[in-house]
TORKE-999460 format. One record per residue (C-alpha): z, y, x; residue in three letters. Coordinates in steps of 0.25 Angstrom, whole numbers, plus 5000, padded with zeros to 4 digits. Each point is the difference from the previous one (the first is absolute). Layout:
<atoms>
ZYXALA ...
</atoms>
This chain:
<atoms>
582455124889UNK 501350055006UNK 501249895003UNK 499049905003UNK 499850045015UNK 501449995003UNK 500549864991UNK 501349945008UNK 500049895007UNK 498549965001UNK 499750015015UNK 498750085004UNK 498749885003UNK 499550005015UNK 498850065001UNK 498849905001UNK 499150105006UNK 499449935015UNK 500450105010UNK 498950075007UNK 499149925007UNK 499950055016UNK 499349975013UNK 500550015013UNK 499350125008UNK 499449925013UNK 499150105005UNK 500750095011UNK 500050164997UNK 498750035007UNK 499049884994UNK 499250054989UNK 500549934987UNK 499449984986UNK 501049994987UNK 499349894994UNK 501049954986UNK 501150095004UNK 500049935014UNK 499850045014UNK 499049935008UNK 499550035012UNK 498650015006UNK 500249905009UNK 500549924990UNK 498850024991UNK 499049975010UNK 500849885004UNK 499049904993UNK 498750065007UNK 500749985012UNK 500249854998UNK 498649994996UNK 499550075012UNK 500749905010UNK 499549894991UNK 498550035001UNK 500250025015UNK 500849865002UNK 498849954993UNK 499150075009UNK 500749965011UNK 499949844997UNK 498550014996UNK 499650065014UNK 500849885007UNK 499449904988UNK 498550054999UNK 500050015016UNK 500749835000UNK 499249944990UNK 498850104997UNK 499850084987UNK 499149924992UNK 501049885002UNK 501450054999UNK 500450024986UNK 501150104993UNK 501149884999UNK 499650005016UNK 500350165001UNK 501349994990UNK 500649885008UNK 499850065012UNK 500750144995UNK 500949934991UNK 499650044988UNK 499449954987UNK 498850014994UNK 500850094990UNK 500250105012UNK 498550005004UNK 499350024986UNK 501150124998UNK 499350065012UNK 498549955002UNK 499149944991UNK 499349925010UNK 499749955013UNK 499050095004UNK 500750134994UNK 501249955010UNK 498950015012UNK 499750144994UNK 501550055002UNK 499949915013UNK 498850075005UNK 500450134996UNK 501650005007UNK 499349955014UNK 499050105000UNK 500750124996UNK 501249955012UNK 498949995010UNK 499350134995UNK 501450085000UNK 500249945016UNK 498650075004UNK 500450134994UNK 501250005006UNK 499449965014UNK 499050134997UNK 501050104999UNK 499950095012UNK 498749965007UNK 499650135000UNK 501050035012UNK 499149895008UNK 499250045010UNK 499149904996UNK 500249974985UNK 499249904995UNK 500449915014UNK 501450024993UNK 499949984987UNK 499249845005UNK 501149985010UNK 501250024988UNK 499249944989UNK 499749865010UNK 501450015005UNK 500750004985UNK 499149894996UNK 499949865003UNK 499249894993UNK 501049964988UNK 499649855000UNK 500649994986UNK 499250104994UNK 498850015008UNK 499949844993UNK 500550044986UNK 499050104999UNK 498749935006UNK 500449894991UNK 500050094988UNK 498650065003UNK 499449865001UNK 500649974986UNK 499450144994UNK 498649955006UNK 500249914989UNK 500450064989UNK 499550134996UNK 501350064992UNK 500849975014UNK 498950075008UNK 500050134991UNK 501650005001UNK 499849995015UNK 498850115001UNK 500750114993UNK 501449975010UNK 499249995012UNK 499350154993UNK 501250055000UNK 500549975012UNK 498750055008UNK 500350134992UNK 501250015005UNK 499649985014UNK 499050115000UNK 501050084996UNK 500849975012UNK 498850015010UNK 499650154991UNK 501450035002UNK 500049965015UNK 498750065003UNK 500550134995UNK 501250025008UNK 499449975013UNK 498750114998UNK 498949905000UNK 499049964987UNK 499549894996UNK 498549965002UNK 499949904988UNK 500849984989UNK 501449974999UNK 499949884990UNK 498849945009UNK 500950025014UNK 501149934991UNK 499249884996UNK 499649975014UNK 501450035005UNK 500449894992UNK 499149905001UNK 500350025014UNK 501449974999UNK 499849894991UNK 499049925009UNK 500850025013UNK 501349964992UNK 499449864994UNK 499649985014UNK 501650015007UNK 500549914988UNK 499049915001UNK 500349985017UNK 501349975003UNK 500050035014UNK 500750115005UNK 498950055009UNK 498949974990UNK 500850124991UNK 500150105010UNK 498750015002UNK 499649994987UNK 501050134999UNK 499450075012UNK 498749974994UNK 500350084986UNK 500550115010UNK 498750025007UNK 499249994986UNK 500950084994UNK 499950125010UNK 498549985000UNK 499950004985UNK 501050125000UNK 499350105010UNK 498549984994UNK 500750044987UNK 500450125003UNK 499750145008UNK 500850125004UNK 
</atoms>
């Protein structure tokens, strides 16, 4: 209705409205950003989360190496691991249902480091004169007997000789990790022009059980002498075993 709009003397009410929500824009120009409810988040922030979860399973990791290897596996208990990281039970159920899915993680952090050193080690064999003398020499003089682990892990086979669920966990780790050393020696074999005369999953079982043994042996003798041979023992072994394996 015309005359109401404009009444004298009734000043004009605030407004009530909330002004408009923002965000402040934390990701430099270049991140990749998300608008997520009108904000802008970056990708780094977003993946902030998995990142603390990631350092917490390997915190956890850590202190059940050094726990399992003090006290053995079938003694030390979760509140053992937790103390030792300093976290709560809370912060160990979050990531791992039980003790032997721990070892699984365990088992397969420790293998795949040591797996990734041999390949490394591998690389450029091919330029040797003498390859497979190379690839021995690197591999024995990357590796040493890791007391720690070389005990974590005897300890873990003795308790899946017990219990059948823990020797099937174990069966299909220690699979996957002899797959992936054939691999390795298929790969190797390749690059230096030679073929292997038996299969490379069989040559990858007696590689390791080589290793294995020589390895229970060095933790098992303190002396320093008493290891070095045990080493210069897995070289001559190792070259036996690697030259009747192969023809050019």
């Amino acid at each position: 209705m015309p005359g109401r709009a404009g009444r004298p003397g009734r000043p004009a009410r605030p407004s009530r409205r909330a002004p408009p929500r923002t965000c402040p824009t934390r990701a430099p120009v270049d991140a990749p950003a998300y608008r997520i409810h009108s904000c802008i988040v970056s990708a780094a922030d977003l993946d902030r989360p998995g990142r603390r979860r990631a350092a917490t399973v390997e915190r956890l990791l850590d202190a059940a190496l050094e726990t399992f290897a003090e006290v053995g596996f079938a003694a030390a208990t979760v509140e053992d691991v937790c103390r030792r990281g300093g976290f709560t039970r809370g912060a160990f159920y979050s990531s791992f249902r039980t003790k032997d899915e721990l070892f699984a993680a365990l088992y397969a952090r420790e293998t795949s480091r040591e797996l990734a050193r041999v390949e490394q080690q591998l690389a450029g064999i091919e330029a040797e004169d003498d390859p497979i003398a190379a690839a021995v020499a690197r591999c024995l003089d990357t590796f040493r007997a890791d007391r720690t682990w070389v005990l974590v892990h005897t300890e873990y086979a003795l308790h899946a000789a017990r219990h059948p669920e823990a020797a099937a966990a174990l069966r299909e780790h220690t699979g996957a990790v002899r797959a992936r050393v054939a691999r390795l020696v298929e790969d190797a074999t390749a690059r230096v022009g030679l073929r292997l005369t038996v299969p490379a999953e069989h040559l990858a079982r007696m590689l390791l059980a080589l290793h294995d043994g020589v390895v229970v042996s060095q933790v098992t003798d303190s002396a320093t002498d008493t290891a070095a041979a045990g080493t210069d023992l897995e070289r001559t072994a190792l070259l036996l075993l690697l030259r009747s394996a192969v023809s050019g």
